[in-house]
C-alpha positions as CSV (number, residue, x, y, z in Angstrom):
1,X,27.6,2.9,-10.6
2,X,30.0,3.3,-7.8
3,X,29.4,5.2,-5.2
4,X,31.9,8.1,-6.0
5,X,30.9,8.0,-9.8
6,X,27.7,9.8,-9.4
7,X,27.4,13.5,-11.0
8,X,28.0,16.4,-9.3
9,X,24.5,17.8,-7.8
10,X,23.0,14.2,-7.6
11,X,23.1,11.7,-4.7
12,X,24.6,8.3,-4.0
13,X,25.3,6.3,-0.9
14,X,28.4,8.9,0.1
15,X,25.6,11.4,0.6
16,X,24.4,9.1,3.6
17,X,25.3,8.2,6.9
18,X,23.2,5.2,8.5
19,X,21.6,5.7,11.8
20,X,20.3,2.5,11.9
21,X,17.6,0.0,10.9
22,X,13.7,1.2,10.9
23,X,11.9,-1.9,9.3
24,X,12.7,-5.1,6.9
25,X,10.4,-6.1,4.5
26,X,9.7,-8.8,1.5
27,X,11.9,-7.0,-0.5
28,X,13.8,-4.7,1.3
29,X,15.6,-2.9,4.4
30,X,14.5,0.1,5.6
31,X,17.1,2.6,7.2
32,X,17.4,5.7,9.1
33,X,20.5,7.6,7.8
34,X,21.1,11.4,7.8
35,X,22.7,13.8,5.3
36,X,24.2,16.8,5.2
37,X,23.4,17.7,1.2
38,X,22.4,21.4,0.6
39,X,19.9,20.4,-1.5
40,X,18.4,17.9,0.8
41,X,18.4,20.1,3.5
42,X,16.5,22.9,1.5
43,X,14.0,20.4,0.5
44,X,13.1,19.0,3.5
45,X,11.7,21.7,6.0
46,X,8.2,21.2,4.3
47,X,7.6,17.8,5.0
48,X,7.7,18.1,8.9
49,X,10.7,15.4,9.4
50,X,13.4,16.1,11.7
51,X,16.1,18.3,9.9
52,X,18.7,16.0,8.0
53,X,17.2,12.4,9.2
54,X,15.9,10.7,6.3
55,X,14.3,7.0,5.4
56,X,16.3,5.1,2.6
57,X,14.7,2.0,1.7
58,X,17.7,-0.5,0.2
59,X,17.0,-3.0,-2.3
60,X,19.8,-5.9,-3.5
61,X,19.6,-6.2,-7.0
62,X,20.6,-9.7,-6.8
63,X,17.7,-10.8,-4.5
64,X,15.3,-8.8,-6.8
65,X,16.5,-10.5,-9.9
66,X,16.3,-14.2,-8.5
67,X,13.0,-13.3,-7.4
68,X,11.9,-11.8,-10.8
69,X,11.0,-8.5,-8.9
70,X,12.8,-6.3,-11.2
71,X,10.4,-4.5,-12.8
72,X,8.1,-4.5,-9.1
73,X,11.4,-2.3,-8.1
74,X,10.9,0.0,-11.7
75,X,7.0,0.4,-11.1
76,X,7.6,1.3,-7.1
77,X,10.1,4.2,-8.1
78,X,7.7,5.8,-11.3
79,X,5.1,6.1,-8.8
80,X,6.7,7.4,-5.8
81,X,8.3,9.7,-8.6
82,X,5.2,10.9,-9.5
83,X,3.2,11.6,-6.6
84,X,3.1,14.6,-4.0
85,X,0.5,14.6,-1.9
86,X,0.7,15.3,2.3
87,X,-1.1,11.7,2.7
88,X,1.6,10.2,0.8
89,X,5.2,9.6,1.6
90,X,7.2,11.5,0.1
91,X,10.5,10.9,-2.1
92,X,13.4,13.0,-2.2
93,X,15.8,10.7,-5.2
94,X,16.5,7.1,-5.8
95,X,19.6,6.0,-7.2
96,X,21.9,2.5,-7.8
97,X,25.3,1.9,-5.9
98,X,26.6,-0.9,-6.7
99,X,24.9,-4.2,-5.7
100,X,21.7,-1.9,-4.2
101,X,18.8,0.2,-5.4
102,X,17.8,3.3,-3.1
103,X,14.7,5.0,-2.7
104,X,15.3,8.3,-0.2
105,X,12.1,9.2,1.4
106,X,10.6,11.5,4.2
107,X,11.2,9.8,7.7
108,X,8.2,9.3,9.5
109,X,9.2,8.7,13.3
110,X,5.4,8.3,15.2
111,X,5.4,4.5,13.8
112,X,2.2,3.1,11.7
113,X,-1.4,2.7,12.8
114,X,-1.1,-0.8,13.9
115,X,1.0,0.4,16.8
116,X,-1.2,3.0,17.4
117,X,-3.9,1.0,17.3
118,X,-2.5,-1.3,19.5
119,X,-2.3,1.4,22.8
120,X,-6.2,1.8,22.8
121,X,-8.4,0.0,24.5
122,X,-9.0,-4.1,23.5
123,X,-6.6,-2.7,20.1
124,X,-9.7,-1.1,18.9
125,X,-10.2,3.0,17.8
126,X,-13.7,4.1,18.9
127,X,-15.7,5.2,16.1
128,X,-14.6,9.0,16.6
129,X,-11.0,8.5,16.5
130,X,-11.5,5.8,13.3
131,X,-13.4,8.4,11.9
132,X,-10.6,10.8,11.6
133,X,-7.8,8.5,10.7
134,X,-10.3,6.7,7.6
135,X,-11.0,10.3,6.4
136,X,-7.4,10.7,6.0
137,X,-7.0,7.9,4.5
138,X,-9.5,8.5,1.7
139,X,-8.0,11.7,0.5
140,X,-4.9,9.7,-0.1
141,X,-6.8,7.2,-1.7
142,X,-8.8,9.7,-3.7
143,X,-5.4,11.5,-4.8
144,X,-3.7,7.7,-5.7
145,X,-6.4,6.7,-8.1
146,X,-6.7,10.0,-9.6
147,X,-3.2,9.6,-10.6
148,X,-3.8,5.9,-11.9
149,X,-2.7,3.7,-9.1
150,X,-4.3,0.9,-7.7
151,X,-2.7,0.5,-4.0
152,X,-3.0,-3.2,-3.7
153,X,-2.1,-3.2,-0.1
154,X,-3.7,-1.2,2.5
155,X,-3.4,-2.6,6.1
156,X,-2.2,-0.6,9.1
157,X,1.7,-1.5,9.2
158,X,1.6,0.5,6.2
159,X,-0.4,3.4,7.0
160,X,2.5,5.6,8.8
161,X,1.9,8.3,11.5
162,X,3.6,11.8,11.4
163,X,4.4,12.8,15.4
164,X,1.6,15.5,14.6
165,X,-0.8,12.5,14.5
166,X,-1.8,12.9,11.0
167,X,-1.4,9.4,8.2
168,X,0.5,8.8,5.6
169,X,0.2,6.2,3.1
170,X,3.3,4.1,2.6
171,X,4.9,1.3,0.8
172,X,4.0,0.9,-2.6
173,X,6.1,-2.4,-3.8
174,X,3.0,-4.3,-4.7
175,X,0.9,-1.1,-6.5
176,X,0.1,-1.3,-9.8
177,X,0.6,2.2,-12.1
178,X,-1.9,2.7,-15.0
179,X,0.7,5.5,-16.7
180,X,-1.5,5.6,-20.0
181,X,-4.7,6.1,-17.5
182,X,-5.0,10.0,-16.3
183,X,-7.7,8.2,-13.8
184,X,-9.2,5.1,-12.8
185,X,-12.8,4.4,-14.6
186,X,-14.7,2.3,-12.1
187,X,-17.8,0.6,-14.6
188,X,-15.6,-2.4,-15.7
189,X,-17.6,-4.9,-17.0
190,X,-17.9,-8.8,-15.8
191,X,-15.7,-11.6,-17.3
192,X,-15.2,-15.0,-16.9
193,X,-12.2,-16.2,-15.2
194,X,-10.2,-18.9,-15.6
195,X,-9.8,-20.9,-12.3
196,X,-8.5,-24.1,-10.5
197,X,-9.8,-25.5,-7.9
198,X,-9.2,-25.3,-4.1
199,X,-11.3,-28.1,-3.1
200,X,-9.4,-30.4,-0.6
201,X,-7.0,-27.5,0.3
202,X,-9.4,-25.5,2.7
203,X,-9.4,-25.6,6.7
204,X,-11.7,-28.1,8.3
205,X,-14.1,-25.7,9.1
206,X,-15.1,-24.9,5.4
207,X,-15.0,-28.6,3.8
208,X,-18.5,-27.9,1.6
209,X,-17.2,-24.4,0.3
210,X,-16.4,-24.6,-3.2
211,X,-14.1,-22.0,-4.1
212,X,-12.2,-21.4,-7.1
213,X,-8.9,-19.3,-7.2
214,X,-6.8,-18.2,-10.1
215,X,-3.3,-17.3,-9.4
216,X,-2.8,-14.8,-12.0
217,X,-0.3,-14.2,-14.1
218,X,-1.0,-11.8,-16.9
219,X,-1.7,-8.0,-17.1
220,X,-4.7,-6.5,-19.4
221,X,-5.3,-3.1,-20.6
222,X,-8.0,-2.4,-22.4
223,X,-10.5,0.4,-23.5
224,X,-13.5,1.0,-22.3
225,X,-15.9,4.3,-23.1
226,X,-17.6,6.3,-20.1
227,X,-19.7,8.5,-21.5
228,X,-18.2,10.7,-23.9
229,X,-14.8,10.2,-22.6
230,X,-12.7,7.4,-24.1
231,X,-10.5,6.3,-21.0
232,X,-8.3,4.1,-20.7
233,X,-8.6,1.1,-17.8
234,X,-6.5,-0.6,-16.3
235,X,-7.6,-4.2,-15.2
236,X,-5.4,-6.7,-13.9
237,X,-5.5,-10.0,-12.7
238,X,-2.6,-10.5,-10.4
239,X,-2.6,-12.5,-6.9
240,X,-1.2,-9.4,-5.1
241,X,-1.9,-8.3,-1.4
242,X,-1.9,-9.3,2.3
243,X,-4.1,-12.1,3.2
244,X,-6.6,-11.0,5.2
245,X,-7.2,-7.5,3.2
246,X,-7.3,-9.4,-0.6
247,X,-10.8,-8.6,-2.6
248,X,-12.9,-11.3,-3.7
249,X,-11.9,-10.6,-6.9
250,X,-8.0,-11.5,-6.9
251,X,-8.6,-14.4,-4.8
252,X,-11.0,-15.2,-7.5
253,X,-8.8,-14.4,-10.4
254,X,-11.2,-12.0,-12.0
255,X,-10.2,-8.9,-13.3
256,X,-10.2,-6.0,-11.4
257,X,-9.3,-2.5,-10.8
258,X,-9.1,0.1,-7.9
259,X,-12.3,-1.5,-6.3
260,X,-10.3,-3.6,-4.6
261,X,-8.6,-0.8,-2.9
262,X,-12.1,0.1,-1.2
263,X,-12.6,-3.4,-0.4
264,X,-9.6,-3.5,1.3
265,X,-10.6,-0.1,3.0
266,X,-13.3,-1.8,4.3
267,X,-11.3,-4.6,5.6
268,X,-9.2,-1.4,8.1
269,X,-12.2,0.0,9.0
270,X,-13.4,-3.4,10.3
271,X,-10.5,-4.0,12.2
272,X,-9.5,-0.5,13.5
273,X,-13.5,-0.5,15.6
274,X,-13.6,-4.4,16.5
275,X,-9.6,-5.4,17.1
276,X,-9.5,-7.9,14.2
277,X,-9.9,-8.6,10.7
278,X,-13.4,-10.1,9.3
279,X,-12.6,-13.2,7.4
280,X,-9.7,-14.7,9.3
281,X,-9.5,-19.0,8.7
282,X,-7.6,-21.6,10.1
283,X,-5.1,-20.8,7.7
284,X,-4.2,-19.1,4.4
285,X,-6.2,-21.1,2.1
286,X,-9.2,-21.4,4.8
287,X,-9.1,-17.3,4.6
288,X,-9.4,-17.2,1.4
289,X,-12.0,-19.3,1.1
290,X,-14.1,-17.1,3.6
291,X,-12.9,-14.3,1.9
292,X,-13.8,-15.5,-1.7
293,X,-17.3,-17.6,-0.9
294,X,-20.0,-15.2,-1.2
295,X,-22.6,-17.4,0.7
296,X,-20.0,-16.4,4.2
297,X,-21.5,-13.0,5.0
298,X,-20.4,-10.0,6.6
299,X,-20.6,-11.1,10.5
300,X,-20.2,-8.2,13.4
301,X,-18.9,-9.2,16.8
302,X,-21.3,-9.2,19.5
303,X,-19.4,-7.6,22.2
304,X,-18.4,-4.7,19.7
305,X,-21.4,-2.0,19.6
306,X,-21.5,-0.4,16.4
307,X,-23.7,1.9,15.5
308,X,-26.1,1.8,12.4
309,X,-23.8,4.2,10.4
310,X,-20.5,2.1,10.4
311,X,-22.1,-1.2,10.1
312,X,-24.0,0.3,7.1
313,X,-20.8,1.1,4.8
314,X,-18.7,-1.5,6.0
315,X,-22.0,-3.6,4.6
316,X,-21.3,-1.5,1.1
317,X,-17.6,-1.8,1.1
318,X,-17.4,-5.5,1.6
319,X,-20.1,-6.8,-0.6
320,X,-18.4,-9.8,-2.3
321,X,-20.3,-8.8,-5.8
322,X,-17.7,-5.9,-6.7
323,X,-20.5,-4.7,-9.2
324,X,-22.5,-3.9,-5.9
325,X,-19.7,-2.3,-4.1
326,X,-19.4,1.1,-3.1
327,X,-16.4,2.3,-4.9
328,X,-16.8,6.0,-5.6
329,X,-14.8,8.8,-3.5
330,X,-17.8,10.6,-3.2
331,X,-20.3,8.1,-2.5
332,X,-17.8,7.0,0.8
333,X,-17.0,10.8,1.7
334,X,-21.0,11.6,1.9
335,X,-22.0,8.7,3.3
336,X,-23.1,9.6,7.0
337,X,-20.7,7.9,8.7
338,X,-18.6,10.7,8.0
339,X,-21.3,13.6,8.3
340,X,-18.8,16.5,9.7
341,X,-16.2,15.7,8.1
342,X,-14.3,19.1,7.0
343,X,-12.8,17.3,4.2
344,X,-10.7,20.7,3.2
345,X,-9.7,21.2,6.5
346,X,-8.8,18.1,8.0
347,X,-4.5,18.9,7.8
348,X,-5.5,21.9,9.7
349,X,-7.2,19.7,12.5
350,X,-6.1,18.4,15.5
351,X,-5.6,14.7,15.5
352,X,-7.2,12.6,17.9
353,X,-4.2,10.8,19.2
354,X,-0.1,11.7,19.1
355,X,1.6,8.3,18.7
356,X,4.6,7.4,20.4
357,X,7.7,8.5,18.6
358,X,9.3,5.0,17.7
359,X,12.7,4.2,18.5
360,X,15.3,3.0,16.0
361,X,17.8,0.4,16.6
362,X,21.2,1.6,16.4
363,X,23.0,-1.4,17.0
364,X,24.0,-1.6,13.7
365,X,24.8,2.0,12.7
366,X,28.5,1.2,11.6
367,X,27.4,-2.1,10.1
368,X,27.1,-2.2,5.8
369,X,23.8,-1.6,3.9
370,X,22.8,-5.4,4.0
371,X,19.3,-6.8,2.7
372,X,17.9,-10.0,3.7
373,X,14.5,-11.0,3.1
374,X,11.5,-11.7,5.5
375,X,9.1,-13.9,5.4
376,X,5.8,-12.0,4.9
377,X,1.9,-13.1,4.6
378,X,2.0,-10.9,1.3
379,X,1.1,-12.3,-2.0
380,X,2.8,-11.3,-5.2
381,X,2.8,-12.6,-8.6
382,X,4.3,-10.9,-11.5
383,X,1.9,-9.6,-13.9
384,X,4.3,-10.9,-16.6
385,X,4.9,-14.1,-15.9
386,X,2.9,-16.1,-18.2
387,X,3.2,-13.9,-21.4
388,X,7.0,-12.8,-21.0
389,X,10.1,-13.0,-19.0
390,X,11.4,-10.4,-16.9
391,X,13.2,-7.7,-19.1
392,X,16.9,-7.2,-19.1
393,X,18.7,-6.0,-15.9
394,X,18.9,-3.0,-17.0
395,X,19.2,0.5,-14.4
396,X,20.3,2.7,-16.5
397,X,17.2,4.8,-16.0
398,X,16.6,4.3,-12.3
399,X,17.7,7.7,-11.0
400,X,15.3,10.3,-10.4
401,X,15.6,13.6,-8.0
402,X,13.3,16.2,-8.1
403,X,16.4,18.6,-6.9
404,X,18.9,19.9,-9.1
405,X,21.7,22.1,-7.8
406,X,21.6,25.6,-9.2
């Protein structure tokens, strides 16, 4: 679809003027254009953005379909289609114009917690300040799994920062979207892998770990009964994530579900109080062998003092057995790390710290939507490589807006 051919009261690239460029990505550019739509405009005073600015992320199709990320680009736009939540980024309409797929979201101009991290002292929050931005975090957590998605990559680059101060969750290329699921059951039971061998591929500091990973290549869904509910579960065994924050589980290739979203919760809560990630190696494979090797336990840093509270549920958020992991909203909101936390309240609170509004790079504001892809410590492999091909090209149902001109 050109970019004149789209029906009156929906959007295409015409609609948008680019500012310039806000972020590049595996799979994508990220944009700051602006728009003078009526029903754009209408839409957007609730969501706190600056009036007409928005976020486009800009997909090539081409790239995509070399990289067999078609249906990564599908799943991406039925979830941010379906959720609304203030911890969440928001999207406006997503449309195809020509060579490109568009997803039109909520600008968020403070940056993402990394950066804010990154101002504080020895790039570590103290406990009160984590405190604040991890309870935040949770309720969008809570609010994805209740809706049947499994994150699949939380780190700070993608946790976004309003100027107000308050999070949003971003970025969800990699998420997985249980649609027959109205929640995620968490009892899933144990099953046996299938694995090959790393041994002789990990850093020299971890020669006598034996560690198995599967890269995984298939999707499962399955039944399983919770007491007198039938619900269904969603369990995949993908090798999906950022290296450091990956559960034990994927590295693993074991089945899994959204406890790997908690483990990789734990993983920022780590980092945000001592500066750095837990399991760091050598290199990739030497990570995941720390990662994945349940005999390497939970170490704190000695020049870090935590108190009893946070080293206790990072303890219960990064057991390696998932079966022993906490993984329950509830257990994590009540656990006393968080005692007076107004969980109701918290969008009504002050934040802790106002983040420095980030500047965008204009340089190429008359310049062409153009893609080119990054080289990122993300891994992703299709769910569907092993049992099927990527479907047809087909876009014909790609456009969504939640506007419609009166």
């Amino acid at each position: 679809m050109s970019n004149a051919e789209h029906a009156s009261g929906s959007f295409g690239l015409d609609n948008f003027k680019k500012i310039g460029a806000i972020a590049s990505g595996n799979v994508g550019e990220v944009y700051l254009v602006e728009s003078n739509h009526g029903m754009l405009a209408a839409a957007q005073g609730a969501y706190g953005t600056e009036s007409g600015k928005f976020a486009m992320k800009v997909l090539d199709k081409a790239d995509i379909e070399k990289r067999e990320k078609v249906r990564r680009a599908h799943m991406e736009r039925d979830i941010l289609a379906k959720l609304c939540h203030p911890m969440v980024v928001h999207m406006f309409c997503c449309f195809q114009a020509d060579s490109k797929l568009c997803y039109v979201m909520e600008y968020i101009a403070g940056g993402t917690l990394l950066d804010l991290q990154r101002t504080q002292p020895q790039n570590r929050f103290c406990e009160q300040h984590a405190k604040f931005y991890l309870s935040e975090i949770i309720l969008g957590l809570e609010y994805l799994h209740c809706h049947g998605v499994i994150y699949r990559d939380i780190k700070p680059e993608n946790v976004l920062i309003r100027p107000s101060g308050h999070i949003v969750l971003s970025d969800f290329d990699l998420s997985f979207y249980a649609k027959s699921a109205s929640y995620i059951d968490l009892d899933i039971p144990n099953v046996k892998p299938q694995r090959f061998s790393m041994r002789g591929l990990r850093g020299k500091k971890n020669k006598n770990v034996n560690v198995n990973i599967n890269v995984g290549f298939s999707l499962m869904t399955e039944s399983q009964p919770r007491d007198s509910d039938q619900l269904k579960v969603p369990r995949a065994v993908s090798f999906v994530g950022t290296d450091d924050y990956m559960a034990p589980e994927i590295i693993r290739g074991e089945k899994y579900c959204n406890r790997v979203d908690w483990w990789s919760f734990g993983i920022l809560m780590y980092e945000m109080l001592n500066g750095e990630t837990p399991f760091r190696g050598e290199d990739r494979i030497d990570t995941f062998a720390l990662i994945a090797d349940t005999k390497h336990e939970l170490r704190f840093k000695k020049d870090v003092k935590l108190g009893k509270h946070p080293k206790g549920l990072l303890k219960g958020l990064l057991h390696k057995e998932w079966e022993k992991r906490i993984h329950s909203n509830s257990v994590v909101k009540s656990h006393p790390f968080f005692k007076g936390v107004h969980w109701a309240l918290l969008r009504n609170q002050e934040p802790p710290l106002k983040p420095n509004i980030k500047q965008v790079d204009t340089s190429t504001d008359s310049a062409p939507f153009m893609f080119k892809s990054q080289e990122t410590n993300s891994a992703d492999t299709e769910e569907t490589k092993a049992t099927e091909s990527e479907p047809e090209h087909n876009y014909s149902d790609f456009y969504f807006s939640r506007y419609t001109s009166s």
